[in-house]
C-alpha positions, 0 to 999 in steps of 0.5 A: 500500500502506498503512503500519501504524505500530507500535512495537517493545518489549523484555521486560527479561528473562533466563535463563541456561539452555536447558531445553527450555520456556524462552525462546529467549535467541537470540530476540528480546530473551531470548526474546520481542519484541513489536508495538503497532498505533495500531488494533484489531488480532487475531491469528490464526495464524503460520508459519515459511519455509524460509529460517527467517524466520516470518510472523504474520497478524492483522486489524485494523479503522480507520475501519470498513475490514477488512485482512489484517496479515502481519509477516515476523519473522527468525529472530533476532526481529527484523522483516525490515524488507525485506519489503512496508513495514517488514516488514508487508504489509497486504492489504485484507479482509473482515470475515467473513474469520477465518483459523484456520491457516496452512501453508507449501508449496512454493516458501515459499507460504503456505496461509491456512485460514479461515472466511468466513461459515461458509464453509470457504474457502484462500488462497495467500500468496505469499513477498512477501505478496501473494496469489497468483491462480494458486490456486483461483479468483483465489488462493481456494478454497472446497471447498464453496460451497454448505455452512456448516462442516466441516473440511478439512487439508493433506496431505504431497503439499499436496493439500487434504482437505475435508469438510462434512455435505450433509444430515441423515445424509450427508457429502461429502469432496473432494480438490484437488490443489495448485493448488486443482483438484479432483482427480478421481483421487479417489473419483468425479471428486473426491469421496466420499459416505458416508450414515449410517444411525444418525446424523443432524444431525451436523457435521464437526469435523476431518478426518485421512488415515493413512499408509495413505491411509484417511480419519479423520473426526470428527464432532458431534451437538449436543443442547443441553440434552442432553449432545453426542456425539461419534464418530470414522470411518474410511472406506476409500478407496472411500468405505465405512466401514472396519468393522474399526475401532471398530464397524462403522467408529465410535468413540464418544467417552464421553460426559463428565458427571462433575459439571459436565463435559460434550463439546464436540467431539473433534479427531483427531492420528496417531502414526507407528505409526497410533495416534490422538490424541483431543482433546475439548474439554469445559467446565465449566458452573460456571466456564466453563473449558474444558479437553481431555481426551485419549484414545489409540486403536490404528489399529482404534478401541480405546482403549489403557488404559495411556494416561495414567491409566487410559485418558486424562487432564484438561489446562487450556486447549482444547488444540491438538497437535503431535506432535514427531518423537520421537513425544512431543507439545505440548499448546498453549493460552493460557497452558499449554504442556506436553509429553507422552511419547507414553504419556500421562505428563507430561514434566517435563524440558519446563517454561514458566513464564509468570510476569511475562507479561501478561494474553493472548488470541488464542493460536497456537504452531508447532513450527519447522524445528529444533522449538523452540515459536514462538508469539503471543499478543494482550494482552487490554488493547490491540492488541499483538501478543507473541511468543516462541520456546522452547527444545524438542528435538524428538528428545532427540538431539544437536544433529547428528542435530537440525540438521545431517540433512535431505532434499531435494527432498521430495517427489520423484519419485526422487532424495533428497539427505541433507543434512549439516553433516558427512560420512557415513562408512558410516554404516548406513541402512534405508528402511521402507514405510507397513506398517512393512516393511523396503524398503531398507537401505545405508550413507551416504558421503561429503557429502550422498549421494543416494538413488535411489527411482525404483523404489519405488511413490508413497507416504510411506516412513521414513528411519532413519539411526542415532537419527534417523527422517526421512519421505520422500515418494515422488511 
């Protein structure tokens, strides 16, 4: 195994408060800490364990040989110098190999998404950063070998949900289960097909499943030097267009060209009430910035005029979504973190200030375990890696119902422990299904009582325990 030299600095910064947006003083050095390579070095993507510690993936390049570079950096900022060589794992790696998301599923392994030559394609991280070969083909998996693009996401089961255009007007969705095989419970031995009529020459652009297990899909019709066209479906889980959304099964993004503003593609967020987050990246051809403007449908493709102003509203940056557990969302992009109420408004209790922070590119947050924003960020004057963690209360609760309430195992096939720091003492509780319908309902006793699900059917259910709102998944 190779060693990558790097040097470690401090930020010589300090807060004396903790209001959500500022940096995590509990981090790091007063929230931040950073890393400089002796080489060509890009960041990527970045996730958090269960054990709280975080893992950063970037690439870096000597003397023309391309490796994959994991830090395991612990929870107080500090890099775990116990894991691979002083706390960086360097796998060897192919040029074309750019990693765009990374997952944690069970048993602390890592789901890296990527591009590899146009190629959507997964590996499977093992905890000590070695890539795990039980995984796909060889710890990889490419859900369309034969087809460039598309999109593909990760489900609360950790089954993988891929989709790619195959021709002119036709889509293909694949589901695999955790392991990386196809499965063939889905649609017809493991695939969809949906053929389109009235579009043609489309890409996919993202890919979402709602809580009542139909498919939303974005896609883009590039017309350059006319103005691009978005459009969103919703497919039932027969492979048919749901025509009670939008029409006949599409949304149609408006097109934007006020002045020098046009789309560029639209992403997809769900709310636990089955409202849609839209997310178009759009550019401004005078400047070359680009920015997000963002809309909010209901679950039948309608837009919902009381969102933000008048139906949407401009962010800076091209805008990657985090909807938090109060249903309130991040919008994260280089050098613009903002949250935002659920309706559109701004939330002006959130507030970062990136004042004194270098010049930065190569930008990827997370919301961790207890919701605070970790994310890196690449110097745009050399290899250096930064990093910081910020303040943010995921549920504007107290710091019992944030930290001390979880559950395990989720998923489960029966039995929910509730975890907590603190005793239950009749403490009321009510389970609802995906349609929002009460199943359930009790009180909680003693230290981490259990919940008994055997009999409910396979699903996704909602936990309310006083002010907090827990998912549970039923296998």
């Amino acid at each position: 195994m190779k060693k990558l030299f790097l040097i470690v600095f401090a930020f010589l910064y300090t807060f004396s408060y903790s209001q959500d947006g500022s940096f995590d003083i509990s981090f790091g050095d007063n929230g931040r800490t950073q890393f400089t390579y002796n080489n060509n070095y890009k960041f990527y993507t970045c996730n958090q364990l269960s054990d709280d510690s975080y893992f950063t993936f970037g690439k870096h390049v000597e003397a023309g040989n391309y490796s994959l570079v994991i830090h395991k950096i612990l929870n107080d900022g500090n890099i775990d110098t116990s894991f691979g060589v002083d706390g960086i794992v360097v796998i060897p790696w192919d040029s074309q190999d750019n990693p765009f998301k990374s997952i944690t599923v069970n048993n602390d392994k890592t789901l890296l998404l990527k591009n590899k030559q146009y190629h959507l394609t997964i590996n499977r991280i093992d905890s000590n950063g070695s890539l795990d070969n039980s995984f796909g083909n060889n710890g990889e998996l490419t859900p369309f070998p034969s087809s460039t693009y598309g999109s593909m996401t990760i489900l609360e089961s950790e089954k993988i949900l891929a989709a790619t255009s195959i021709n002119t007007n036709t889509f293909s969705i694949r589901r695999f289960l955790a392991d990386g095989e196809l499965d063939l419970g889905f649609g017809n031995n493991g695939e969809i097909t949906i053929s389109l009529s009235n579009l043609i020459n489309f890409e996919i652009v993202d890919i979402k499943e709602t809580i009542d297990n139909k498919i939303l899909v974005s896609l883009i019709i590039y017309n350059y030097p006319e103005l691009d066209e978005n459009y969103i479906l919703k497919i039932n889980p027969n492979g048919e267009l749901d025509t009670s959304f939008g029409s006949s099964g599409i949304f149609t993004v408006p097109i934007e060209f006020i002045a020098e503003f046009t789309n560029y593609s639209s992403r997809i967020n769900l709310f636990e009430n089955g409202e849609i987050l839209v997310s178009t990246y759009i550019v401004n051809h005078y400047n070359e910035f680009y920015y997000t403007k963002y809309r909010k449908l209901n679950s039948q493709g309608v837009l919902i005029p009381s969102f933000g102003n008048g139906g949407s509203f401009l962010e800076f940056g091209v805008g990657s979504v985090k909807i938090l557990q109060n249903q309130r969302f991040i919008h994260g992009s280089q050098r613009n973190i903002k949250r935002y109420f659920s309706g559109g408004d701004i939330d002006n209790s959130f507030n970062m200030d990136f004042s004194g922070f270098p010049p930065t590119d190569e930008f990827y947050y997370i919301v961790d375990n207890v919701g605070k924003i970790f994310f890196g960020t690449r110097s745009y004057f050399g290899p250096t890696l930064f990093i910081a963690r910020l303040n943010n209360n995921p549920l504007n609760l107290s710091s019992f119902d944030i930290n001390a309430i979880f559950v395990s195992p989720n998923p489960s096939s029966s039995k929910f422990t509730i975890n907590s720091d603190i005793p239950f003492e009749n403490t009321p509780f009510k389970i609802y299904d995906f349609t929002g319908k009460n199943v359930g309902e009790g009180f909680l006793n003693g230290q981490n009582p259990v919940l008994d699900l055997t009999t409910f059917q396979s699903g996704i259910y909602l936990l309310k325990i006083n002010n907090s709102t827990l998912k549970l998944i039923k296998n």
